[in-house]
C-alpha positions as CSV (number, residue, x, y, z in Angstrom):
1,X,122.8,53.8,104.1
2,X,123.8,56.6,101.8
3,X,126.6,55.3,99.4
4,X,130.3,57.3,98.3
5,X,129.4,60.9,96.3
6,X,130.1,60.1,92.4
7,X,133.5,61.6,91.7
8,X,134.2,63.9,88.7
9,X,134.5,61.1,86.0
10,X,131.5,59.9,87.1
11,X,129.7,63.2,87.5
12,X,130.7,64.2,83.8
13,X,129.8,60.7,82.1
14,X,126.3,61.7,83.8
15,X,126.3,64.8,82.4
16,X,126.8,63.0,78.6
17,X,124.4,60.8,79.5
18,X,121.7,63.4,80.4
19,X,122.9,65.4,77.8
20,X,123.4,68.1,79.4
21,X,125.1,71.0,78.4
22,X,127.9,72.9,81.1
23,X,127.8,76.7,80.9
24,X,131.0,78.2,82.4
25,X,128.9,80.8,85.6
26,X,131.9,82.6,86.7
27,X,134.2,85.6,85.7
28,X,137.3,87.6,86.9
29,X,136.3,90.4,88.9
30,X,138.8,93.5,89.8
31,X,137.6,94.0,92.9
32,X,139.0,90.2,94.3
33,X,142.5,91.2,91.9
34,X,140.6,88.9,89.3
35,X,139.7,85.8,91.0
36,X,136.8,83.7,89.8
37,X,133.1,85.3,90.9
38,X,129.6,84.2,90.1
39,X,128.1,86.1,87.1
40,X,124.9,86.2,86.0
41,X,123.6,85.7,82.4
42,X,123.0,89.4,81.8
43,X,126.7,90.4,83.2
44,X,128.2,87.6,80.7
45,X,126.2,88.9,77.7
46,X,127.1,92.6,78.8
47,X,130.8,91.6,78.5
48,X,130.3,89.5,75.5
49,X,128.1,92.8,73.1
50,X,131.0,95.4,74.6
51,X,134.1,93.0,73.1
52,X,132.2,92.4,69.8
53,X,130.7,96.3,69.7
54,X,133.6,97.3,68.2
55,X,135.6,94.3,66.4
56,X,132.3,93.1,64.9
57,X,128.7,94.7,65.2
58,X,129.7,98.4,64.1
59,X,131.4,97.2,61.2
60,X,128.4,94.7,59.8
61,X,125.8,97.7,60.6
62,X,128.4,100.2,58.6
63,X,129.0,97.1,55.9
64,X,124.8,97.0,55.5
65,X,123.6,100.1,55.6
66,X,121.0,101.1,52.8
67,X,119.4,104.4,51.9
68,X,115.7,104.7,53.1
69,X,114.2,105.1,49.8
70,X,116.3,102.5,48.2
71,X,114.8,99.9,51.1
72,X,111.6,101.0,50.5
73,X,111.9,100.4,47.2
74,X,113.3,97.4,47.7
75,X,110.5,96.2,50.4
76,X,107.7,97.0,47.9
77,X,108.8,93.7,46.0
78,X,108.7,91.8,49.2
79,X,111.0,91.5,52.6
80,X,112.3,87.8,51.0
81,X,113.4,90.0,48.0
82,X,114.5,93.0,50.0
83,X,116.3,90.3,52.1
84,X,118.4,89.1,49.3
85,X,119.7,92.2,48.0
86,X,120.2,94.3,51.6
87,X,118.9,91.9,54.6
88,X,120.8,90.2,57.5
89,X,120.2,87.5,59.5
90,X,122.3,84.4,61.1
91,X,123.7,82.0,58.2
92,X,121.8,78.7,57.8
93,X,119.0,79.9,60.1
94,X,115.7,79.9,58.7
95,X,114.7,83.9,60.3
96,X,113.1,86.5,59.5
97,X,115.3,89.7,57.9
98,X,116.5,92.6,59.5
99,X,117.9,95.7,57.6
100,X,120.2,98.7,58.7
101,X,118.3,101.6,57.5
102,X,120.3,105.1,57.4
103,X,119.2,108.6,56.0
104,X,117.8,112.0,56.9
105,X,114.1,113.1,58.5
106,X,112.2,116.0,59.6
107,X,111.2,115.2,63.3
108,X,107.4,115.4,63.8
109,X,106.6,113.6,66.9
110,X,108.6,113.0,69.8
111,X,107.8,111.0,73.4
112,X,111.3,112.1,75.2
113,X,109.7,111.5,79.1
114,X,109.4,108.1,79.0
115,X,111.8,105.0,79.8
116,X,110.8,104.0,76.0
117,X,111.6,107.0,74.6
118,X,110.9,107.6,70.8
119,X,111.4,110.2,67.8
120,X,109.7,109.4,64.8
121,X,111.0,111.2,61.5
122,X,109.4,112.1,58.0
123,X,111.8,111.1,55.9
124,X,110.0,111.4,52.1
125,X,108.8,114.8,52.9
126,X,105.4,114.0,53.1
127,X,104.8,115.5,56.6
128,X,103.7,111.9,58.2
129,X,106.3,109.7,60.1
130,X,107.2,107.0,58.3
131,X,110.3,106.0,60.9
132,X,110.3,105.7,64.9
133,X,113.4,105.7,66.3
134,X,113.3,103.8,70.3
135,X,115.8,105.8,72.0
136,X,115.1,103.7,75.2
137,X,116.6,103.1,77.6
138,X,113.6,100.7,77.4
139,X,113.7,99.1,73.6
140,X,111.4,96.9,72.4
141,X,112.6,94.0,69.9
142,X,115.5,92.2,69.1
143,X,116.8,93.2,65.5
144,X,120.1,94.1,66.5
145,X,121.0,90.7,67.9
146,X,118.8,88.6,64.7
147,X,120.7,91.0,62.1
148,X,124.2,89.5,63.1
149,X,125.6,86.6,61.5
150,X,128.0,85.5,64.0
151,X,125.1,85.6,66.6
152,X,123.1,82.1,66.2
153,X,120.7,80.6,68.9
154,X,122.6,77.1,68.5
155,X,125.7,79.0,70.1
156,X,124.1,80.0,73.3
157,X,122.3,77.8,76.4
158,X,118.8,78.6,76.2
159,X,116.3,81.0,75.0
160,X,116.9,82.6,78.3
161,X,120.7,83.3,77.7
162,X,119.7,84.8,73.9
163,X,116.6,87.0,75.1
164,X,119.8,88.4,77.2
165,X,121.9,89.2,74.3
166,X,119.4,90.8,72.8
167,X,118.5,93.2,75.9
168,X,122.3,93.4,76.2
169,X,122.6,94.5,72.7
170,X,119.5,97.6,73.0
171,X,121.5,98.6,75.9
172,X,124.5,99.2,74.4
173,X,122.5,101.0,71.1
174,X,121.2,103.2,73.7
175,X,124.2,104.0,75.6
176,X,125.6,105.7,72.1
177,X,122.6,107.9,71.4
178,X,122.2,111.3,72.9
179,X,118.3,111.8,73.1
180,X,117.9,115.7,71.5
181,X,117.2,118.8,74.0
182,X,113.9,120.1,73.8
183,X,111.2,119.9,71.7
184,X,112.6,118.3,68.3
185,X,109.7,118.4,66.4
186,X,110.6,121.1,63.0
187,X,114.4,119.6,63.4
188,X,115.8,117.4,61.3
189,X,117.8,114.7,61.9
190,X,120.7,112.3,59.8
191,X,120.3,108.5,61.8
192,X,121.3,105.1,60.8
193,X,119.4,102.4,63.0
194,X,118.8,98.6,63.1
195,X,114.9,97.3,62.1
196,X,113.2,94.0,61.4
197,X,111.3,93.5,58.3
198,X,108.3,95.5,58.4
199,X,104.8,93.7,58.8
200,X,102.6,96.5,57.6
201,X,102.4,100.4,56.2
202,X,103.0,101.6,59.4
203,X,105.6,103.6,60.3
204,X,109.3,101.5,60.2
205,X,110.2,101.0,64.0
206,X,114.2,100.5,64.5
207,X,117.2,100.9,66.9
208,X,119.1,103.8,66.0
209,X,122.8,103.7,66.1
210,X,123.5,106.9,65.0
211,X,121.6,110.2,65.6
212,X,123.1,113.4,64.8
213,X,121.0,117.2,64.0
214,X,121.3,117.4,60.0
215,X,123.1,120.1,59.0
């Protein structure tokens, strides 16, 4: 015979004892004059990037922002040196750096059609890109969300929940950039964008924040 349900003291000394860890799932919704509603991980980390877009992320990419050439300098000494002078990452997490990179280049390729959009710049006049620029709305990487201090994996659920924060956060990068008419190539272009430490020679590929025609 099937015994009495556990009640809620029960249920939650359970939970300690599987260490488990309880996620709030719901949120006010206008539509039901703000009554509780399931909400799904990307809705919750959608909400959570639009609060902090302003109050926090702007002003830490503004804060970190660092001349092309002067990271390039920097980077020839290595990214752990680079890192210490102009990098970002979360406080007391061992990761790898991320830099805000901001300066002017002479568009010289451009893949506007697709979902992953891109514009790669020269930016030390040598007529070869040096930086792609993803417009998206398809972004690949998750610099934005690694470069913020205040964003730590210990903070979130899973892996799951922080793989949504970073989509979340390449959304909202996107959503501010205006991808440029026509064909760009010859045009020049002032940017200041979101990248992880380079691996390679290869061309700097980062999450523009900022793109505006040069004057």
């Amino acid at each position: 015979m099937t015994g009495p349900r556990p009640g809620a003291p029960a249920l939650a000394l359970l939970c300690v004892l599987a260490a488990c860890k309880i996620e709030d799932t719901t949120a006010p919704t206008a539509s039901d004059g703000g009554a509780a509603q399931p909400a799904t991980d990307a809705d919750r980390m959608a909400a959570l990037v639009e609060e902090e877009w302003q109050a926090r992320i702007l002003p830490a990419i503004q804060d970190n922002a660092v001349e092309v050439a002067t990271l390039r300098t920097a980077l020839a000494e290595g990214a752990d040196a680079a890192g210490g002078q102009y990098g970002l990452r979360p406080d007391g997490e061992a990761n790898a750096w991320n830099f805000v990179v901001t300066g002017t280049g002479e568009a010289v390729e451009a893949n506007l059609e697709s979902r992953a959009a891109t514009l790669t710049l020269d930016t030390d006049g040598d007529g070869a890109g040096d930086v792609e620029l993803m417009l998206g709305p398809v972004i690949r990487g998750t610099a934005i969300r690694d470069a913020m201090p205040f964003f730590s994996f210990s903070d979130f659920r899973d892996q799951i929940a922080f793989a949504k924060l970073a989509r979340a956060l390449n959304d909202r990068a996107a959503q501010g950039i205006a991808a440029p008419e026509g064909d760009p190539v010859g045009q020049s272009f002032g940017f200041t964008a979101v990248m992880a430490a380079p691996e390679d020679d290869t061309a700097w590929e980062a999450v523009p924040v900022t793109l505006e025609p040069a004057s």
